[in-house]
C-alpha positions in Angstrom: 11.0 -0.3 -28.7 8.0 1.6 -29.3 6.3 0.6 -32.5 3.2 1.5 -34.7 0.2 0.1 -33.0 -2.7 2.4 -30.9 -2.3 0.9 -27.0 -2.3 4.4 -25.6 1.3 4.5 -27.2 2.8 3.3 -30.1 4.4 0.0 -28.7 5.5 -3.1 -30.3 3.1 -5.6 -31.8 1.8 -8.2 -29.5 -1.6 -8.2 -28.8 -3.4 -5.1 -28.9 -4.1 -3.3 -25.6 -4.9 0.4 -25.7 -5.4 2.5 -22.5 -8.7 4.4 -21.7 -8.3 7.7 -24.0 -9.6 10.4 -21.1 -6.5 9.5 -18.7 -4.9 11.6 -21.5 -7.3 14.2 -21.0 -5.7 16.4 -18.4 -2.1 16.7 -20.5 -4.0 17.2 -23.6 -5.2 19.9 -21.9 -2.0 21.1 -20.4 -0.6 20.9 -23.8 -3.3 22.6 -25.7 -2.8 25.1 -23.7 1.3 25.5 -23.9 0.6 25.5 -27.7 -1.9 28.6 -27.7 -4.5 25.7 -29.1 -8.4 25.7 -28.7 -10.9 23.2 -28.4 -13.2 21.1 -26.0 -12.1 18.0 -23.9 -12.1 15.9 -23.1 -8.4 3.8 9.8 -6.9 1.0 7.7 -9.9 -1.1 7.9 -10.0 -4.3 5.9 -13.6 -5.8 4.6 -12.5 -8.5 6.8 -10.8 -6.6 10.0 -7.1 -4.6 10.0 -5.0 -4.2 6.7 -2.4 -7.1 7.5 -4.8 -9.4 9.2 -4.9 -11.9 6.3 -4.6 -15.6 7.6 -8.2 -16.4 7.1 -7.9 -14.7 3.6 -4.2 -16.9 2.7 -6.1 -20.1 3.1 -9.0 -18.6 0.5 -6.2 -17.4 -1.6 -4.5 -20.8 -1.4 -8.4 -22.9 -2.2 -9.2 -20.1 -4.8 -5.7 -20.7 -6.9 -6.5 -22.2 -9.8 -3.9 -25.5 -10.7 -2.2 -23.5 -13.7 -0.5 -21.3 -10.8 0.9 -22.8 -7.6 2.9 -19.6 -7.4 1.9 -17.6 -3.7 3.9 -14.9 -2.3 5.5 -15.8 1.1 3.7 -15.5 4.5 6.0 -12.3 5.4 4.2 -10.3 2.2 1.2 -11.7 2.3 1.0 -10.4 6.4 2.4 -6.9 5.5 0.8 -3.9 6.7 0.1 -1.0 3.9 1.8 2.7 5.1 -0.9 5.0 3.9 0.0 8.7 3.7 -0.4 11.6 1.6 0.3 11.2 -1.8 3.3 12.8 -3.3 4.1 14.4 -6.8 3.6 12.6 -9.5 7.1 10.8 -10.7 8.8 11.8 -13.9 7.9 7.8 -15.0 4.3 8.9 -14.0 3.8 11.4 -16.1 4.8 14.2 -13.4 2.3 17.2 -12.4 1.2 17.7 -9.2 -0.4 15.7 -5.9 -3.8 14.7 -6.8 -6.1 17.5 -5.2 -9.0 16.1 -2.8 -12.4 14.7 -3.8 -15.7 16.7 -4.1 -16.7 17.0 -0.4 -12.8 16.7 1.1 -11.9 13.2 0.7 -7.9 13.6 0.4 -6.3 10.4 -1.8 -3.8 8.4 0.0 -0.7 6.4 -1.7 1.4 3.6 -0.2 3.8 0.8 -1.3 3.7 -2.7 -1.3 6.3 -5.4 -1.7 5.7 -8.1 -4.2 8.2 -10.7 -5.3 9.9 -10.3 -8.8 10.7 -13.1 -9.3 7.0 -15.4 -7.9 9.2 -18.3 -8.6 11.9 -17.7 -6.9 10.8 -15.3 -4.0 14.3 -15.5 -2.5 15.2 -13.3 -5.2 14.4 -10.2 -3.6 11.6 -7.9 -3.7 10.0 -4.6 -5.5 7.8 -2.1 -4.6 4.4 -1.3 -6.1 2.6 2.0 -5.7 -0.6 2.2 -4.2 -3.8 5.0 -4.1 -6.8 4.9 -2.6 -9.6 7.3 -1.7 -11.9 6.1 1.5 -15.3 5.1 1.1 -18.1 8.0 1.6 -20.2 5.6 3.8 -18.5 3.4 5.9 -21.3 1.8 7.3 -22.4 0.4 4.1 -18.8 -0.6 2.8 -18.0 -3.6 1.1 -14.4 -3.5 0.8 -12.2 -2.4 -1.8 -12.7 -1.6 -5.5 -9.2 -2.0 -7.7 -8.6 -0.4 -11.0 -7.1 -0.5 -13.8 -7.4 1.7 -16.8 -5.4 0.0 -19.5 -2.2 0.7 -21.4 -0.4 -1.9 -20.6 1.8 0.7 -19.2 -1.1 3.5 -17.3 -0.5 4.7 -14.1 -3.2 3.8 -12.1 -2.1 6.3 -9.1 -2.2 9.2 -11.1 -4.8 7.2 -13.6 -7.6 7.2 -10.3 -7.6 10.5 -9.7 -8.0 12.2 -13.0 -11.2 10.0 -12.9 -12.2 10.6 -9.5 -15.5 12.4 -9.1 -17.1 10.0 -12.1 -16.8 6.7 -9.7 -18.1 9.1 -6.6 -21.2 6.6 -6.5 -19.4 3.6 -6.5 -17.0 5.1 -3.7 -20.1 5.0 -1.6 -19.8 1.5 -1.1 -16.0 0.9 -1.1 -12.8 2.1 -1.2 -11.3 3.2 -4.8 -7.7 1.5 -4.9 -5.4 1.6 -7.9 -1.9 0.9 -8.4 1.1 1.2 -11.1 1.3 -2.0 -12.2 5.0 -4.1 -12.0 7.3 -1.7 -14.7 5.0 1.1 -14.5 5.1 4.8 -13.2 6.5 4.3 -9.5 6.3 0.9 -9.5 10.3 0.0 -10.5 9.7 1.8 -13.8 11.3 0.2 -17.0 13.5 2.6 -18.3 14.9 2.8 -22.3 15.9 6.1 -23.9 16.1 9.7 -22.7 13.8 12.5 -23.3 16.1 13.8 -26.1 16.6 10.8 -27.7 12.8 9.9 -27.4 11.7 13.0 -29.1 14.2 12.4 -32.4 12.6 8.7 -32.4 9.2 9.3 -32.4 9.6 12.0 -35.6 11.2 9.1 -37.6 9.7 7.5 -40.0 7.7 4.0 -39.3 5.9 3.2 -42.4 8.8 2.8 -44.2 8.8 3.1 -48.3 12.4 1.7 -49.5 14.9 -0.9 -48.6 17.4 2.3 -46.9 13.8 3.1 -44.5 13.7 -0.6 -43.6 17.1 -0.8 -42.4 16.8 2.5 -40.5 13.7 1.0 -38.7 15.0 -2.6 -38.2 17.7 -0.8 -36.4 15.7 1.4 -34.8 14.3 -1.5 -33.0 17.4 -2.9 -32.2 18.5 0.8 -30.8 15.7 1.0 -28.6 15.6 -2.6 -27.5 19.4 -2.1 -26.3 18.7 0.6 -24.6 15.6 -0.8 -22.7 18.1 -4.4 -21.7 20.6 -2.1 -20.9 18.5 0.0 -18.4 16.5 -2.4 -17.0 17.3 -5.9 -18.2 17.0 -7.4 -14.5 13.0 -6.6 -14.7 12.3 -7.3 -18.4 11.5 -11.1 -17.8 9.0 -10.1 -14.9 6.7 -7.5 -15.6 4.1 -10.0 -17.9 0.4 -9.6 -17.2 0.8 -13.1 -15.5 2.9 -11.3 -12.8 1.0 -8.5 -12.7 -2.4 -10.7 -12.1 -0.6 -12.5 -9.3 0.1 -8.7 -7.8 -3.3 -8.3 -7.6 -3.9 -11.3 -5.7 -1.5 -10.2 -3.1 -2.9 -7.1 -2.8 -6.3 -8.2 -2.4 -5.1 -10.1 0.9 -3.0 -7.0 1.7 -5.9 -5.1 1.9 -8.1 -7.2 3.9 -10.3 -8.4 1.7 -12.3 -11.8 1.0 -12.5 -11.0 -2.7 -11.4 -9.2 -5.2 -13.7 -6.4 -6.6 -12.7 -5.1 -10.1 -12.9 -2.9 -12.5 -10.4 -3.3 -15.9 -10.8 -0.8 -19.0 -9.0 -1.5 -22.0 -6.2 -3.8 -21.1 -7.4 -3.9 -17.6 -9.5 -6.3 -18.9 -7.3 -9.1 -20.3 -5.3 -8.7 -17.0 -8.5 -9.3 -15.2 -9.1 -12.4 -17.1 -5.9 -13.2 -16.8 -6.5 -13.0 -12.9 -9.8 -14.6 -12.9 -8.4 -17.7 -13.9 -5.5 -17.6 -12.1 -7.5 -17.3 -8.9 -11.6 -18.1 -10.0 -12.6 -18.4 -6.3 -11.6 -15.1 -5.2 -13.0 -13.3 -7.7 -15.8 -10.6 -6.7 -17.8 -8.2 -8.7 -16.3 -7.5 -11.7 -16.2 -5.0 -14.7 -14.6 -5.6 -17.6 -14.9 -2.6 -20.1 -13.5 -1.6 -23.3 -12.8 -5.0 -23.5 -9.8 -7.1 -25.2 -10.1 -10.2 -27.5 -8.5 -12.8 -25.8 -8.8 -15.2 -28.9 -6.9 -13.2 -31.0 -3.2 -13.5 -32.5 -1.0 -10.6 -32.8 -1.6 -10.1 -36.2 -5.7 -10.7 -35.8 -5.2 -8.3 -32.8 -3.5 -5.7 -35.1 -6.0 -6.2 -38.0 -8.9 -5.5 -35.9 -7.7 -1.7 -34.7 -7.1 -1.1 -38.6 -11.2 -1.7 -39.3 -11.9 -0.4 -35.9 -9.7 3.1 -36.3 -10.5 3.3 -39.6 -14.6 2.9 -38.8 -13.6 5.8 -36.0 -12.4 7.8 -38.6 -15.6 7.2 -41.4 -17.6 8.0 -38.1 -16.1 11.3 -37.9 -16.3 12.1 -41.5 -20.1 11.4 -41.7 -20.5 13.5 -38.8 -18.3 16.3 -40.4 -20.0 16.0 -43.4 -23.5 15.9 -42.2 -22.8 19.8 -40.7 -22.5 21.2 -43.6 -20.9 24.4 -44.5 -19.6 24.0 -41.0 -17.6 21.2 -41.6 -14.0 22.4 -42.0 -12.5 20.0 -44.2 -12.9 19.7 -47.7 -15.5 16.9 -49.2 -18.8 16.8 -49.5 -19.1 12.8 -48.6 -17.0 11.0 -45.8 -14.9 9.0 -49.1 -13.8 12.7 -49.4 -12.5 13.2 -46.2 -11.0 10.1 -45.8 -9.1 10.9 -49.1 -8.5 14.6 -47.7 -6.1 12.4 -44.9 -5.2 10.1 -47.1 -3.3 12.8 -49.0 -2.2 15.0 -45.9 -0.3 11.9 -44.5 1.0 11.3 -48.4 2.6 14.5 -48.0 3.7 14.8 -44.3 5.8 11.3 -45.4 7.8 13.3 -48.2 7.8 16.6 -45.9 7.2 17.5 -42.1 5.4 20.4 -41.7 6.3 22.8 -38.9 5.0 21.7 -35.7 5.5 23.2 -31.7 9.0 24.0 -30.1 11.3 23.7 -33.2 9.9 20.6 -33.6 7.8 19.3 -37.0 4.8 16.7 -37.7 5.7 13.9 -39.4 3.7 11.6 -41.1 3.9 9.3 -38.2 3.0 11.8 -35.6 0.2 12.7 -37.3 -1.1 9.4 -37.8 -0.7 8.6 -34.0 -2.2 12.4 -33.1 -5.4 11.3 -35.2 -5.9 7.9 -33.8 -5.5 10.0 -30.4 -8.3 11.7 -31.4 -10.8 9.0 -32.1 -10.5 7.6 -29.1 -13.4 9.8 -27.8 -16.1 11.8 -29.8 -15.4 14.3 -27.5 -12.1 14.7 -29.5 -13.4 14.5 -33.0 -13.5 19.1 -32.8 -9.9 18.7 -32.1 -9.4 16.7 -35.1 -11.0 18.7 -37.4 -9.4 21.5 -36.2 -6.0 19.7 -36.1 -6.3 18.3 -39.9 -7.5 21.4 -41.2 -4.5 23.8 -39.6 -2.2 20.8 -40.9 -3.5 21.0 -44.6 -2.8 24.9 -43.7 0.6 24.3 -43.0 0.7 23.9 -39.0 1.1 20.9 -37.1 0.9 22.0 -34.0 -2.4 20.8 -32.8 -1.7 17.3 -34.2 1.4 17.3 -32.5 0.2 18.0 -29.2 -2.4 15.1 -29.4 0.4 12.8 -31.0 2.8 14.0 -27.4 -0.4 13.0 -25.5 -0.1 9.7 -26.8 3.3 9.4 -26.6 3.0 10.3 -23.0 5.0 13.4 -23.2 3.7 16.5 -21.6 4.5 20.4 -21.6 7.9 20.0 -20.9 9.3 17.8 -23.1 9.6 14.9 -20.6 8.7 11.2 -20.7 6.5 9.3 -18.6 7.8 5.5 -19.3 4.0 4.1 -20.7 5.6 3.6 -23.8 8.9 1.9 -22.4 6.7 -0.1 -19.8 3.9 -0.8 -23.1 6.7 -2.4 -25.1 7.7 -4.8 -22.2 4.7 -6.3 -21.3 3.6 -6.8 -24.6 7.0 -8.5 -25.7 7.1 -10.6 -22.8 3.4 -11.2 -23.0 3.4 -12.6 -26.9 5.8 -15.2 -28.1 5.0 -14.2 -31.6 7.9 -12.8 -33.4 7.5 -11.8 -36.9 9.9 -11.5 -39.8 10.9 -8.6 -42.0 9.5 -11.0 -44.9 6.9 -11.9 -42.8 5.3 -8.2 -42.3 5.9 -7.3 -45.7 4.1 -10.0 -46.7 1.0 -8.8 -44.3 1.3 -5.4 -45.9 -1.6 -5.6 -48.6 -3.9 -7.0 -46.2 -3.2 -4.4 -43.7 -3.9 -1.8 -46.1 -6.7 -3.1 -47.5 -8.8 -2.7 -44.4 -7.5 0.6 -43.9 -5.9 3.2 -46.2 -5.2 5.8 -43.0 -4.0 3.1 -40.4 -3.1 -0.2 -41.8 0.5 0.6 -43.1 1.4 2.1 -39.1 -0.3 -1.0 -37.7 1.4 -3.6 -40.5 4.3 -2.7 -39.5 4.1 -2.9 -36.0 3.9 -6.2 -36.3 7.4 -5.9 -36.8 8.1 -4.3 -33.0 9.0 -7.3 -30.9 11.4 -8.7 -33.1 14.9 -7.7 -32.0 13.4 -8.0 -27.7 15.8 -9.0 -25.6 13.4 -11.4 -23.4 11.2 -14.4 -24.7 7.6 -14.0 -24.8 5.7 -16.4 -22.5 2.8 -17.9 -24.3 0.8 -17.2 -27.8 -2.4 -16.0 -26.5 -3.7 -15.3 -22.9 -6.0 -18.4 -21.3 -8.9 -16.4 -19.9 -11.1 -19.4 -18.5 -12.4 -19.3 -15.4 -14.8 -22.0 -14.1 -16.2 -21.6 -10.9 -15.9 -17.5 -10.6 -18.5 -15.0 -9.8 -20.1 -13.3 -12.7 -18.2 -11.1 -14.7 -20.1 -8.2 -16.3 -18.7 -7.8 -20.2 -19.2 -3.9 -21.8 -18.5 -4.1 -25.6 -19.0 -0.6 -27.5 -19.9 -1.2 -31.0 -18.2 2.3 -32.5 -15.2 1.5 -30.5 -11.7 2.4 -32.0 -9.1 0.6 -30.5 -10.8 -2.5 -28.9 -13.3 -3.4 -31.5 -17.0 -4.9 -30.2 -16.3 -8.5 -31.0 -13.7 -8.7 -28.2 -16.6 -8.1 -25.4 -18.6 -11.4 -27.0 -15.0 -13.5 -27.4 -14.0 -12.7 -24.0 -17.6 -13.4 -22.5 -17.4 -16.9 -24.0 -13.7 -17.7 -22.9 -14.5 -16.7 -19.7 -17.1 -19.3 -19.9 -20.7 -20.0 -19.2 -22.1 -18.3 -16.6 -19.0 -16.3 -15.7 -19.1 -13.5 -18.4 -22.7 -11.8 -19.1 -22.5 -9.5 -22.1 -23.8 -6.1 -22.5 -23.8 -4.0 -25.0 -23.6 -0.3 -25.5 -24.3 1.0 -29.3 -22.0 4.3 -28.9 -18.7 5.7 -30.1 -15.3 6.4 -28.2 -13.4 3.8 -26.3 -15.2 2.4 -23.4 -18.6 2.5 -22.2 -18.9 3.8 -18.5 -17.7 7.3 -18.7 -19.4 8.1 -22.1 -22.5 9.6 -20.2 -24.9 6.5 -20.9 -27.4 6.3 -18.3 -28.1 3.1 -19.0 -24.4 1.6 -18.9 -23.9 3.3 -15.6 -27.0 1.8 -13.9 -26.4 -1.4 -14.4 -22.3 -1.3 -13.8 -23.8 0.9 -10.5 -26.6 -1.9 -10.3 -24.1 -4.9 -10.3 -21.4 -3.0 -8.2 -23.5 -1.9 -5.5 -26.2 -4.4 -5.1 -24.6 -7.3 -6.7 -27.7 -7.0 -9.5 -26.5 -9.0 -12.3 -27.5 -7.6 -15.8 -29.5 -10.1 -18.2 -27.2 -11.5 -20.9 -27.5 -9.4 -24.1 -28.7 -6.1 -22.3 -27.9 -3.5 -25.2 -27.5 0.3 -24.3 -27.9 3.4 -26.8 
């Protein structure tokens, strides 16, 4: 079920994993604009011949496995030819809207589907399909192949993720072809399924910080509720649709697609699943990117502890900068301790009474708590927070509600995309930590300590994969990777959600001379696309030219 933790949803504890905040952007726009609200934003040719001609690149793949997976896909998937054609509509489990539009200058996106084993172990077992998008390299001459993405979650759509973000990879598209996908569970890619929209929308206005032993119980079964409903729906995926899977997707596509190696570049989560693949498959790794990056050292409860400093810090950021405008500033304090009690309170109060919110529906204390970590996870954001706490403290939650549905996943309509039900599998199947009612309790005082605004929401989701109905697979993911190409490593020191230890931890598991660190000294989650010139030369640099950044390069 989804539970209190910031992974571009609230999903179950496991290990921490938000998505890239601006693939939100477009529905918080949409939504802003149902709710009357204003503010600011945020040929089939192969690198190595036809799509399908892949016996040269099966061999590499078999050499380049690494001896903890021995799992390959069958010759008859490995050989299959990709059926690229217009894109359609965006499914309900995507988020729905409409076909992507074309790129500046005409390039029109193109989706496909590709059959992967669920089971890798037993490929007999049958097969599902995974969605596909690309857009065509600008300059064919000069292509190097193809460039796979994926912006985070776990649970983001990457073919309706891709486009949103389209013209701000236009350089890199001048060298390959951008290809995304929806990962095994996600969007269009056999979707994990739970609740309805209905019963979705009651959920996610209950409380989950809860005060008494009667709110306990009503969580605890909670979980179990949405759990039920998740085995019931798709209980023949749940076992399958780990980041281990997923990694070994993306080896399959990469011979799919014709290519000797695997370029890549992972925000957020996309990051852990691209450590995960590097060393699953060292040797076929090509240029990478890891940004926004996961700590692949770190327990659940580490994991969880970290986005309590790193929200919290988000949230002093924006006070100072609130504060240091003045008059202008709309919330009341004249130091960011102020504001931070100003929230403090307002959440106090949405706990004993929602406030009325959009539709007939009201803000709670834990949709408002999810609509400001929303917020922080860009600067660009930080007017619609101050706009959205002050109008709260006025009475109105509409604006807070709105970036809580964004969240959520939930756009104008009152429907669903599944990137919270998708969130909560691979995380549960991911993590074999299971905590305790005792146990969280117990975790409580820590939690809060390191954040009065965040650290109750995230204590208790440590609580969220307790009643799954599938075993997690190991305790933390092994990230090592001897032997592959450099990996470049962006850590943001004012991010939110993945905190800027987890680029230094992940450059050292990857190991020496695979990950090269680099830092950007910023705010928002993720590096590339917060307007850093610097950042974007030497991802562009790297990507383009194969110019591998010195270790320790630091960007303002």
């Amino acid at each position: 079920m989804p539970m209190p933790s910031f992974s571009s949803s609230t999903a179950p504890a496991g290990r921490r994993r938000p998505a890239l905040v601006a693939a939100t952007a477009v529905t918080v726009a949409t939504l802003l604009a149902a709710a009357g609200c204003s503010g600011s934003d945020g040929s089939d040719s192969g690198s190595s011949g036809q799509d399908g001609q892949t016996s040269q690149n099966n061999q590499d793949a078999q050499d380049g496995q690494h001896e903890s997976d021995k799992t390959a896909a069958p010759k008859n998937l490995t050989s299959q030819k990709l059926d690229w054609k217009a894109c359609p509509t965006p499914s309900a489990a995507e988020g729905g809207g409409t076909a992507p539009s074309p790129l500046p200058g005409g390039t029109k996106w193109e989706c496909a589907s590709m059959a992967a084993p669920l089971d890798y172990a037993k490929p007999e077992d049958g097969t599902i399909e995974l969605a596909l998008i690309r857009a065509r390299t600008s300059d064919p001459g000069k292509r190097l192949g193809s460039l796979v993405f994926n912006f985070g979650g776990p649970g983001g759509s990457g073919v309706t993720g891709l486009p949103s973000f389209g013209k701000d990879y236009e350089k890199l598209r001048t060298r390959y072809d951008l290809v995304s996908f929806d990962p095994r569970g996600v969007g269009r890619s056999d979707p994990v399924e739970c609740k309805d929209d209905k019963q979705l929308d009651a959920y996610y206005a209950k409380d989950m910080t809860p005060d008494d032993t009667a709110e306990e119980k009503s969580y605890v079964d909670g979980l179990k509720w949405y759990a039920g409903g998740c085995e019931q729906k798709s209980g023949k995926a749940l076992p399958h649709v780990g980041t281990v899977n997923a990694a070994r997707d993306m080896e399959l596509m990469r011979q799919v697609l014709g290519d000797d190696k695997l370029n890549y570049f992972g925000i957020s989560y996309g990051t852990e699943l691209g450590g995960v693949y590097a060393h699953l498959y060292p040797k076929s790794v090509g240029r990478a990117v890891f940004d926004a990056v996961v700590d692949p050292t770190e327990s659940s409860e580490q994991g969880s502890l970290g986005q309590a400093r790193g929200f919290q810090l988000a949230l002093t950021n924006f006070a100072k900068d609130c504060v240091s405008r003045g008059d202008a500033c709309k919330l009341p304090g004249s130091t960011p301790q102020e504001i931070e009690n100003f929230v403090v309170a307002l959440l106090d109060r949405l706990d004993k009474k929602p406030i009325a919110g959009l539709g007939g529906r009201q803000l709670t204390e834990t949709q408002a708590t999810n609509g400001i970590a929303q917020a922080l996870y860009s600067k660009e954001y930080w007017p619609l927070l101050e706009q959205g706490l002050d109008e709260a403290d006025g009475g109105s939650g509409a604006l807070l509600l709105v970036l809580s549905d964004a969240m959520n996943g939930r756009n104008e309509k009152g429907q669903y995309s599944n990137i919270q039900a998708a969130n909560a599998a691979v995380n549960c199947v991911d993590s074999k930590q299971r905590y305790t009612l005792a146990q969280t309790k117990a975790k409580l005082p820590e939690f809060r300590q390191v954040s009065p605004v965040f650290g109750d929401f995230l204590g208790w989701g440590l609580l969220g994969c307790s009643e799954w109905p599938v075993p997690g697979e190991s305790d933390k993911p092994d990230v090592s990777a001897p032997g592959a190409a450099p990996i470049l490593v962006i850590g943001n020191t004012g991010d939110p959600a993945t905190p800027f230890e987890g680029a230094q931890a992940m450059a050292k598991a990857l190991g020496k001379g695979v990950g090269v660190e680099l830092t950007y000294e910023g705010q928002g989650h993720g590096a590339y696309n917060s307007g850093s010139e610097c950042v974007q030369n030497a991802v562009n640099g790297y990507l383009l030219d194969g110019k591998v950044p010195k270790a320790g390069t630091v960007c303002k």
